[in-house]
N, C-alpha and C positions, 0 to 999 in steps of 0.2 A: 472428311470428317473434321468439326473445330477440334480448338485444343483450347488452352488456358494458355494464361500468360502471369510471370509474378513478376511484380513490380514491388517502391520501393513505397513509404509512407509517404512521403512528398508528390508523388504520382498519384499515392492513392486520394488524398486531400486535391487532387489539382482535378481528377477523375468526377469525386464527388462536387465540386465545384461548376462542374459542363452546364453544359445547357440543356443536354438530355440524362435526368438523372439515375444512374447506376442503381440495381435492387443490393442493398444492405445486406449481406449474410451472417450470423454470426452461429460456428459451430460449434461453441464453447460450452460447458454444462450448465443448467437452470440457476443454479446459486452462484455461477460467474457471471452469469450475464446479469442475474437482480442486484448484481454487487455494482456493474458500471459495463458499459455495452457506445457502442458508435450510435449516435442519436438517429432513431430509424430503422436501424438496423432490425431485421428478422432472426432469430431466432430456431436454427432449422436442425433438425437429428434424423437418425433413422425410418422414425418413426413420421414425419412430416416429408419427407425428402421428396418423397414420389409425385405427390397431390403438387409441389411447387414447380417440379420441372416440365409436370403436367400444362399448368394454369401460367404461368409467368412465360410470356411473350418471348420469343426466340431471339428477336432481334433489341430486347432490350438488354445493356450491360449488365453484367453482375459482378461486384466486388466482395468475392469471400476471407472471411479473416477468423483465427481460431486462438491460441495462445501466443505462440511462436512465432507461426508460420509454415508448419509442417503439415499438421491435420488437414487445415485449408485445402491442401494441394489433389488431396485424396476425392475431396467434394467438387472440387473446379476441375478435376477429370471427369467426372459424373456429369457436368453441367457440360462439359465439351463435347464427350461423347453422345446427349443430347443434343447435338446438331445448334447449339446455343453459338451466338456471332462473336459474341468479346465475354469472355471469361478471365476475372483477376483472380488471383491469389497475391493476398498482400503479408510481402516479408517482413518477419519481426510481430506479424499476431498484432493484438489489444495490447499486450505488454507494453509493445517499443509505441505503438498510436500514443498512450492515453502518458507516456514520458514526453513525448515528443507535443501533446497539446500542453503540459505543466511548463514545461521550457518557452513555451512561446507566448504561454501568461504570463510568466513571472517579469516581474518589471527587473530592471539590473540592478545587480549588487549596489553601485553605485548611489541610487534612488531611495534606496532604504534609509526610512528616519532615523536622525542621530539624538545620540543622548550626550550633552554635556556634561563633564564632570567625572569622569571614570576615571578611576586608579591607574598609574603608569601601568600596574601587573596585565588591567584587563586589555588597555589597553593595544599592551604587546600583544596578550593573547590574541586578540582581533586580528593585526595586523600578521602576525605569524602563520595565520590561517585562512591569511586571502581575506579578508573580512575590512570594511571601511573606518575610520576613524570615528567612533560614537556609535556602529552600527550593531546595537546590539540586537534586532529584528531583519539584521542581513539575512541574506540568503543567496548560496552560493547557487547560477546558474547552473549549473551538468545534475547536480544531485538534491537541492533546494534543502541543504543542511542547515541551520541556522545555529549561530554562539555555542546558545545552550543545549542543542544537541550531540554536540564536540567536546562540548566543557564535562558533559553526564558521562560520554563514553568512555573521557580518557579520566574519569574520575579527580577531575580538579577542584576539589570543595571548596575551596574558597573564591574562586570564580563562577561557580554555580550561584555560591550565594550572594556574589554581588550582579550578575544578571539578574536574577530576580529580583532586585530590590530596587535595580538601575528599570526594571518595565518590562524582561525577559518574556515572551509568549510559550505559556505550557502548551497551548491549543495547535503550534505551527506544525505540518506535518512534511514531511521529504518526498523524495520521489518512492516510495516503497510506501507512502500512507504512515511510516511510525512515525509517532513522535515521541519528546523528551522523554517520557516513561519509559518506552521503551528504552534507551539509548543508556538508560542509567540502570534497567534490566543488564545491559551487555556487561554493563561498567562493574555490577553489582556491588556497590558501595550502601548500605543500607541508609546513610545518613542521607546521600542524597538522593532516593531511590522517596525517604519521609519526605525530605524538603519538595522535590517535584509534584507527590500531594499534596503536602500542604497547600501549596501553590493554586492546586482546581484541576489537577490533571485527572482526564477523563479513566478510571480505570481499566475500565474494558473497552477501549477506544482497538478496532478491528483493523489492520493492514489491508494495503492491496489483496495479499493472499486470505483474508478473513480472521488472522490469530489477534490474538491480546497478547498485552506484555505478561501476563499470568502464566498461558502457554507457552511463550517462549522462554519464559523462565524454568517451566517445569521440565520442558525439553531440552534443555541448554544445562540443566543444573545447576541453574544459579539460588542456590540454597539461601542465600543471605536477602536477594531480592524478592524472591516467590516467599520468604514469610511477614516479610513487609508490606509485601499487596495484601495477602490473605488477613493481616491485620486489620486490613483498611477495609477489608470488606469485598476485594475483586469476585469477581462470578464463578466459583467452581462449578457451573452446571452449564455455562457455554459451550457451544460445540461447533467445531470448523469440519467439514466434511465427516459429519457423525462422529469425531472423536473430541474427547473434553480435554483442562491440565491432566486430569491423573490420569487420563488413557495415554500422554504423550509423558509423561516422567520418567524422565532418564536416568536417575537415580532413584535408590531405596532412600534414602533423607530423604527428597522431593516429594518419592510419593506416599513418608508415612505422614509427615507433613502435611499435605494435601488429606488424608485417611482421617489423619486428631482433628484439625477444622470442619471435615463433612459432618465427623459425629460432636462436634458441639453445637454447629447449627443444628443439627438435627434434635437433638438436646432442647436447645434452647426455643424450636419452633414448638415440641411437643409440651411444655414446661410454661408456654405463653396461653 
């Protein structure tokens, strides 16, 4: 009887690379695979599982991958145990793939355009954080941080505000898909939590995992940033795996908060 085999992301890239190419698995849920999936890749659950191990050729490869790399394992014994010739299972899921293709776009710290003219402050800050002389759209290769997502978390306001003014990108995202907004959610500094809108920050801009800075606010209890969104306008009626902010509010502030804004819009839709 076959078996499966797990292998490691670089195998699995070197796999998909052959000459005879491997069938795509991906066992992940409909709203993680429409969020970002292996280019190709299938799409396969309980409910399809049968009809594929039916119809897909014994002797061609198959490379299964799910979040992790655990689930996988459960399917690539299914496909083994169908008498299937090479069965992968690849470690580290879409998670560690889809880090692991950001790091090999990203160009190096190094490369990133510089800005003339910065403050001694900023730029020590730069240099203090690994970051290049002038580089204020750097990006650190391992987690693709940039300036002003470091300057939001550790709430440096007067370094926020001279990023922005030096050309700072609200739109850059890390390896985790947040950006700035987010990072000044962590920070919860209201002032700069205003300035990163001001700026054109997207407010319900969704992570790898699907959330907004909203949600993670409400869930984190950062009381001073979730009424600075809801200010601005963020989407109380978004929803990450059926649950919205006020179903994730970890405090009673957060979620009466969230409760006064529902009913002003609501107010204010019925009133227009």
């Amino acid at each position: 009887m076959a078996t499966y085999r797990r292998i490691t992301i670089d195998e699995a890239r070197s796999l998909m690379d052959a000459e005879t190419k491997p069938v795509v698995i991906d066992v992940r849920d409909p709203a993680s695979y429409q969020k970002g999936h292996i280019d190709g890749a299938l799409r396969v659950d309980l409910t399809n599982l049968d009809t594929l191990l039916k119809e897909t050729p014994k002797t061609k490869p198959v490379l299964i991958y799910c979040y992790h790399g655990n689930s996988s394992q459960a399917y690539a014994k299914a496909f083994g145990a169908a008498d299937f010739a090479d069965v992968f299972s690849m470690d580290g899921g879409y998670e560690e793939w889809r880090k692991a293709e950001m790091r090999q776009n990203a160009a190096p710290i190094e490369e990133a355009p510089t800005v003339e003219g910065l403050s001694d402050a900023l730029e020590a800050f730069l240099k203090e954080h690994g970051y290049p002389k002038g580089g204020v759209n750097a990006v650190t290769p391992t987690d693709r941080m940039t300036p002003l997502m470091r300057a939001c978390h550790l709430n440096a306001k007067a370094i926020v505000t001279e990023l922005l003014q030096a050309g700072a990108r609200v739109d850059a995202s890390n390896n985790d898909q947040n950006q700035a907004l987010w990072l000044a959610c962590v920070g919860d500094d209201p002032d700069i939590v205003d300035m990163i809108i001001a700026a054109g920050a997207d407010l319900n801009h969704a992570n790898v995992n699907g959330s907004t800075a909203l949600i993670y606010a409400a869930s984190a209890g950062k009381a001073k940033a979730l009424a600075r969104l809801l200010a601005a306008g963020a989407d109380l009626d978004y929803q990450v795996d059926g649950f919205s902010a006020i179903d994730m509010a970890s405090t009673l502030e957060c979620l009466n908060m969230m409760r006064e804004a529902k009913r002003r819009a609501k107010a204010a839709k019925a009133g227009s």
